[in-house]
Structure formats: C-alpha cells, structure tokens
C-alpha positions in Angstrom: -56.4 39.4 -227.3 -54.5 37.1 -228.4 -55.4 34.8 -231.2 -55.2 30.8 -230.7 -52.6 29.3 -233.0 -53.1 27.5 -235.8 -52.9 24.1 -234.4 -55.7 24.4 -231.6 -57.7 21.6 -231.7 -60.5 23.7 -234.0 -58.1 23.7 -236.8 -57.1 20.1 -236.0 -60.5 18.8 -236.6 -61.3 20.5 -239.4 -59.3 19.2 -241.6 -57.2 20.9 -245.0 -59.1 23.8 -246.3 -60.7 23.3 -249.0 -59.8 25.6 -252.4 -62.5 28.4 -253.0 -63.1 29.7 -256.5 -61.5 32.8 -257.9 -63.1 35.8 -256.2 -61.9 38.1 -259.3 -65.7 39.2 -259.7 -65.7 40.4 -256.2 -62.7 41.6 -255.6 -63.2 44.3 -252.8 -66.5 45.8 -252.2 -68.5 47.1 -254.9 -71.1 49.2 -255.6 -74.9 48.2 -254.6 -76.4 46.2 -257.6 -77.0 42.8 -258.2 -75.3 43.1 -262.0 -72.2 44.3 -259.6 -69.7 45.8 -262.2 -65.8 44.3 -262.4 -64.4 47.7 -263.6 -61.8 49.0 -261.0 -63.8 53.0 -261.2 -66.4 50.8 -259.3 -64.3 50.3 -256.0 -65.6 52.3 -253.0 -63.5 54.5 -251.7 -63.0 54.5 -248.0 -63.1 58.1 -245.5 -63.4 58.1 -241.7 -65.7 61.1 -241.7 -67.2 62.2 -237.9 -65.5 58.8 -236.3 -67.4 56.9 -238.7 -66.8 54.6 -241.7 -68.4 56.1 -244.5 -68.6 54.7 -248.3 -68.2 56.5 -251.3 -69.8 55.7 -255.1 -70.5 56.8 -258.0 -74.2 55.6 -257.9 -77.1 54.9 -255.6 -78.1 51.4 -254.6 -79.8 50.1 -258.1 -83.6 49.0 -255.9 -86.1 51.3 -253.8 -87.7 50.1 -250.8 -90.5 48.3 -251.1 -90.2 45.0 -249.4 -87.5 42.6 -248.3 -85.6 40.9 -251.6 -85.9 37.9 -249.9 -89.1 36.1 -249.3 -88.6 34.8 -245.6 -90.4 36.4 -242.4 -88.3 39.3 -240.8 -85.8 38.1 -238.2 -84.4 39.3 -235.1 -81.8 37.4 -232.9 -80.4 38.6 -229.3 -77.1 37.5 -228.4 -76.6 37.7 -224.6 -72.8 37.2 -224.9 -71.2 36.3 -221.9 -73.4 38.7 -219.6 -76.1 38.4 -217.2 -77.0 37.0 -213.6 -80.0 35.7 -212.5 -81.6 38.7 -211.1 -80.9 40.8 -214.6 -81.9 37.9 -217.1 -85.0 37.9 -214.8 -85.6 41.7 -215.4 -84.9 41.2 -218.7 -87.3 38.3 -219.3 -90.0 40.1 -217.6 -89.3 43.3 -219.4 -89.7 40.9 -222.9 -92.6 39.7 -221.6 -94.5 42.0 -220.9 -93.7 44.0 -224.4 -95.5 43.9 -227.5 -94.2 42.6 -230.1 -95.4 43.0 -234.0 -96.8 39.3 -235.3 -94.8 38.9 -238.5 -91.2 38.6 -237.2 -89.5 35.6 -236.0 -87.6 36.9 -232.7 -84.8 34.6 -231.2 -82.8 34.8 -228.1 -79.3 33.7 -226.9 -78.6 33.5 -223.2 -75.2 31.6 -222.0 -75.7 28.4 -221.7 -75.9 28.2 -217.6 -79.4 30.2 -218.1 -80.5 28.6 -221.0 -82.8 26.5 -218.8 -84.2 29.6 -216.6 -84.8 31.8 -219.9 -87.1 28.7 -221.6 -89.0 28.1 -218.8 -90.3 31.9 -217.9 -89.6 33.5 -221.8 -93.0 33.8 -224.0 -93.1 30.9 -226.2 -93.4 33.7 -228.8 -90.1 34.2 -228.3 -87.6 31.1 -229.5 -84.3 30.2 -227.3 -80.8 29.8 -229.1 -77.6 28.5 -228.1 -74.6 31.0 -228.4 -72.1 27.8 -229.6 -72.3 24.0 -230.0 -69.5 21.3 -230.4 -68.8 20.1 -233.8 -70.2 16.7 -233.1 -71.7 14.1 -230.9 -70.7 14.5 -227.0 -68.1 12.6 -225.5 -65.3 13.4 -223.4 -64.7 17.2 -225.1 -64.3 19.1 -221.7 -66.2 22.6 -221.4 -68.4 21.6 -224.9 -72.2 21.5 -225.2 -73.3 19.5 -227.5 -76.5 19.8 -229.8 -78.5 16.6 -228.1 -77.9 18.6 -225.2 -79.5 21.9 -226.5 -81.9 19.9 -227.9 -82.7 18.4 -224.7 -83.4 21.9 -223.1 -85.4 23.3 -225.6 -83.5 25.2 -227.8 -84.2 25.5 -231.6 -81.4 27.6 -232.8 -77.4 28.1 -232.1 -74.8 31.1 -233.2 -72.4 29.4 -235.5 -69.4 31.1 -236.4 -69.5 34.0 -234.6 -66.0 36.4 -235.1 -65.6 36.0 -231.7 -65.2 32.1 -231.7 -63.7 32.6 -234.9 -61.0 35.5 -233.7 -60.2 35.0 -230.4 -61.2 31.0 -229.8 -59.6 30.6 -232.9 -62.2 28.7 -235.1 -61.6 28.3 -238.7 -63.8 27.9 -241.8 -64.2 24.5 -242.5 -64.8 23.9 -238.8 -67.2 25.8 -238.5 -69.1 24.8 -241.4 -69.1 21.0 -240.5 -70.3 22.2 -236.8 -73.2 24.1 -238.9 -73.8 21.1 -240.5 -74.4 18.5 -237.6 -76.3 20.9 -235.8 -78.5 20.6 -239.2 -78.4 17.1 -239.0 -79.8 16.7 -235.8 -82.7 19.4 -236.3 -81.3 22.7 -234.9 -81.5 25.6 -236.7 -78.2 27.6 -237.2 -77.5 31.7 -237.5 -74.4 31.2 -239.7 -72.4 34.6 -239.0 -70.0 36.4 -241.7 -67.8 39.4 -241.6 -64.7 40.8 -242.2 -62.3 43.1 -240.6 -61.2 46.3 -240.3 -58.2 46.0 -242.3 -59.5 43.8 -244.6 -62.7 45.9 -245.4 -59.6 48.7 -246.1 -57.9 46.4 -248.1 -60.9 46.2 -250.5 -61.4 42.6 -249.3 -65.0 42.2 -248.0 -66.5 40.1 -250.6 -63.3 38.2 -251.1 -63.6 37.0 -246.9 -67.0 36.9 -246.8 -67.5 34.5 -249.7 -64.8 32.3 -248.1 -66.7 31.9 -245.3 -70.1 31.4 -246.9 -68.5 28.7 -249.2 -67.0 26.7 -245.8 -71.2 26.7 -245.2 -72.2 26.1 -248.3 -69.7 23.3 -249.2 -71.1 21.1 -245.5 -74.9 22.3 -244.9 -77.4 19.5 -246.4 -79.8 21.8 -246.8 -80.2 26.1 -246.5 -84.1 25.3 -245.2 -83.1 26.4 -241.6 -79.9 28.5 -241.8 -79.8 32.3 -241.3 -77.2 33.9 -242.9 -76.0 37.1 -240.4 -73.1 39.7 -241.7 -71.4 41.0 -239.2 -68.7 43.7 -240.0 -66.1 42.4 -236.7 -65.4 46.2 -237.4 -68.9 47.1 -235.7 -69.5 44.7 -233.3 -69.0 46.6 -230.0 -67.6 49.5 -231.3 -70.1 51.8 -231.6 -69.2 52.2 -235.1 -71.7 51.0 -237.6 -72.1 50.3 -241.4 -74.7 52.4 -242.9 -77.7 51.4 -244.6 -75.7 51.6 -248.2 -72.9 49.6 -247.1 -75.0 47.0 -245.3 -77.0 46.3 -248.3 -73.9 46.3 -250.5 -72.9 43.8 -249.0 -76.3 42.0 -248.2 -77.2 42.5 -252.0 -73.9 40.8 -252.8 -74.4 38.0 -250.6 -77.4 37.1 -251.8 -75.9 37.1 -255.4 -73.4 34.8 -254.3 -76.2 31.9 -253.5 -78.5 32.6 -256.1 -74.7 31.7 -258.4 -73.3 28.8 -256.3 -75.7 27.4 -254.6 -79.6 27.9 -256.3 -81.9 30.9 -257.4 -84.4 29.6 -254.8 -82.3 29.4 -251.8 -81.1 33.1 -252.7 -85.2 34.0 -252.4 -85.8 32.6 -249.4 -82.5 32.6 -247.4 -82.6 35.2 -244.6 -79.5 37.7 -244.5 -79.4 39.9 -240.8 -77.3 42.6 -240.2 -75.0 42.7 -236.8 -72.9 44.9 -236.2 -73.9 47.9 -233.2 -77.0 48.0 -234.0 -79.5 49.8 -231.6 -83.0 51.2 -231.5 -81.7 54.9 -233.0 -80.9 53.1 -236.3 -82.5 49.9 -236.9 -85.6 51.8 -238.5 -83.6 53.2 -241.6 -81.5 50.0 -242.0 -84.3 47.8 -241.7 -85.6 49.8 -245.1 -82.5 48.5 -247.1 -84.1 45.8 -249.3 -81.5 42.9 -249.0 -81.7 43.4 -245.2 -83.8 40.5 -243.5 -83.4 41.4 -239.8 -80.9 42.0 -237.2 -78.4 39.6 -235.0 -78.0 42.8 -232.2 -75.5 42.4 -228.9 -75.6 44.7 -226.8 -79.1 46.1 -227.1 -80.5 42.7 -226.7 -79.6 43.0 -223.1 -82.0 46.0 -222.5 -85.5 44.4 -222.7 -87.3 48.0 -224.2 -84.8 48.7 -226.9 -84.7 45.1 -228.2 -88.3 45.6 -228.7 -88.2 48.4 -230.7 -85.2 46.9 -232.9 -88.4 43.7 -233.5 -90.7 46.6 -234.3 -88.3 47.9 -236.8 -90.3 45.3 -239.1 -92.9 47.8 -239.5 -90.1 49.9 -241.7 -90.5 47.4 -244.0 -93.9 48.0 -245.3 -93.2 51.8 -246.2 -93.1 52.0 -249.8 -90.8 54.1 -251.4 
C-alpha cells in the first residue's frame, strides 16, 4: 500500500520535528546487556535461517530469568484490527468469558470502534476495553475521528497509539503521535504507545536508532509515564508469521528500558511496562514471556481466537520459573 504523503493532514498538525540526540551509543542493534557495548565487533549479524530472522552474538543475554526487570503487573493487550461481526465478537466474548484467567495480569482488549459499545457491556469486567485510535485533540468537525471524551463516554480506559499501521499506511508521524498520546493522558485514558522498526531498517543496523526516535516523540509530549505502556513491535512480524526470538526481543526490550532509565528517570524505567508484538501466538508466548525485560504481549491475530488469547494471559505463569 501505498504510503500517505508527507503533507496529510497528520503531518500538518504536528508540527516541525523536533531534533533527537545523537543515537551514536545505539547505533544498530546490540548485544543483550544493559552496559550495551559501542565497539563495532558487537553488531549482530543478520541470517535468514529456516524462513526466519535469526540473530547472531558473541555472548548470551547478560540476566537469567527470574522475574520481570520491570516492576509493573504482567500485561496482555488484544488488538481486534479491523475484523469481526457481531455474531464472531459474540463467540469471541463468550469464549473470553467463560475462560480462566490467572489473577496477576492486567488483560486489555481492542475491538473497532462500532463494537466497542457491545464488547463493554457483555465482556467480564476482569477484562478492560481499549480503543484501537483516537484523534489528536478535542472533537469538532474532524470527519471519520473519535475522540477521547467519546471513548471515555463508552467506557473505555485504554487506546493503541501509534500503531505502524497508522503510522505506515495512514501516514502518521512522530510528533503527532506523541501529542495524540499526550491529550489522551490529559483527559485520563491510558495509552499503549507502540514502537518498531522495519525490515530494512532492522538490516540496516538501525533498530535502536528508529525506535529511540519514536520513544523520544513520547517522551518529549507525555506529562507523566504513570499510565503508558510501552509495546515494540518489529512492523517486520506483525502478520507475517515471522517472529523475533526471545534474544532479540529482549535486546531490544533491555535496550528500551535503558533508554528511560537515561532520558527520562531510573524510576520510570522500573515501573514502565515494555510488551512485545509482533506474531505472537500461544506456541511461543511461554519461552518469550521468560525473557526478563519482556512485560507482556500486544498480540493481533491470536486475540481473535478466544482459547489461544487465553493461554497467551496464562503465559504469566512463565514468569515465576526461576532459572
């Protein structure tokens, strides 16, 4: 698909970009520590080995598994996407329902917005509602927009923000997306703030460099990181079938979580929750639910079949094996 041009109204409202600081100490993805080393034998070198994107380094990850690095509840989010009628979100609902789900995870769903109203009114209150997209401010005459005193209004308590496929194929831009992140704040909803890079840029040895780009766009228009969840998504593995391994989820999670605890505060590096996304299913959220850095999971197509989502909630219980 095509990609919207620079001037779409997104990139209108944002505004200039703002300069981000000098990404030489990530530049490309490292290896998995949190002292990540600036020496250029440290870059990973990159094999498509049985279909799949493998990484290769010179050492393991530096932590064991014991329990997650940050100190928030384990998170799971289901993004509906544009999918779904009335009779399958029904199915689905019951099937959610009627499933049993561990206590210490906070599990969070995203239907499209028509069945936003349906879903909170026959969904367990165990289970919270999101919003899959909210305008940058307060509504008016922006045709096709929700706004957040609408979600509000129905009941929801979270929205997607930044998604790569508002960002790639709506054309939504950094800074835009951070200042809809931050009125969402303002008025009280929570926001999953997605990451990722691409294909070619994860190739290029650019991961950190995009991802901390789009962090700082956050980071420089959130008030405050008390109710944002930070979710990487490789664009690579969303719907692909392809995704990272363990190692090079945590590399990246591990780095993420750096970043904060440098630019932002030590404290909002502890507590910040960091999901993976990226084809994640219930065959192998178990093993990377045991990377340390990993906080929970922001899962697409899975989410849509009411048994497997379960068991990717359940993978919580991967956590408490001790290495």
């Amino acid at each position: 698909m095509a990609v919207v041009s620079p001037t779409s109204l997104a990139s209108q409202l944002s505004g200039p970009k703002s300069a981000i600081p000098s990404a030489s100490h990530f530049s490309g993805l490292r290896r998995s520590c949190l002292n990540l080393d600036t020496s250029s034998s440290t870059h990973a070198f990159f094999q498509k080995i049985d279909s799949r994107l493998q990484i290769s380094t010179s050492r393991r990850a530096c932590r064991g598994v014991v329990a997650m690095a940050g100190s928030g509840k384990f998170f799971v989010g289901g993004n509906w996407k544009c999918n779904g009628t009335k009779d399958s979100i029904s199915k689905l609902v019951a099937d959610l329902n009627s499933s049993k789900i561990e206590p210490d995870v906070d599990v969070v769903v995203a239907p499209p917005f028509i069945y936003i109203d349906q879903v909170k009114n026959s969904l367990t209150g165990r289970i919270e509602i999101s919003a899959q997209n909210s305008w940058v401010g307060k509504g008016g005459a922006f045709t096709g927009e929700i706004s957040v005193e609408q979600l509000k209004d129905i009941g929801c308590q979270w929205v997607i923000l930044g998604h790569s496929e508002r960002r790639h194929v709506i054309g939504e831009d950094d800074q835009f997306i951070g200042k809809k992140a931050a009125y969402a704040l303002g008025q009280n909803l929570k926001v999953i703030a997605c990451i990722g890079e691409k294909l070619e840029e994860r190739e290029a040895g650019k991961t950190f460099d995009v991802c901390f780009q789009q962090l700082k766009a956050f980071a420089d228009n959130v008030p405050s990181w008390d109710d944002v969840v930070i979710a990487y998504e490789p664009v690579w593995a969303i719907g692909t079938g392809k995704v990272a391994t363990p190692q090079q989820a945590q590399e990246v999670h591990v780095a993420i979580r750096d970043w904060l605890r440098k630019n932002v505060s030590a404290e909002v590096a502890s507590k910040t929750r960091i999901i993976y996304g990226g084809s994640v299913n219930g065959g192998n959220c178990a093993e990377l639910a045991k990377q340390p850095d990993i906080d929970g999971f922001l899962v697409g197509g899975a989410s849509l079949k009411g048994p497997e989502f379960t068991t990717i909630v359940n993978s919580v219980t991967s956590k408490k094996v001790s290495a």
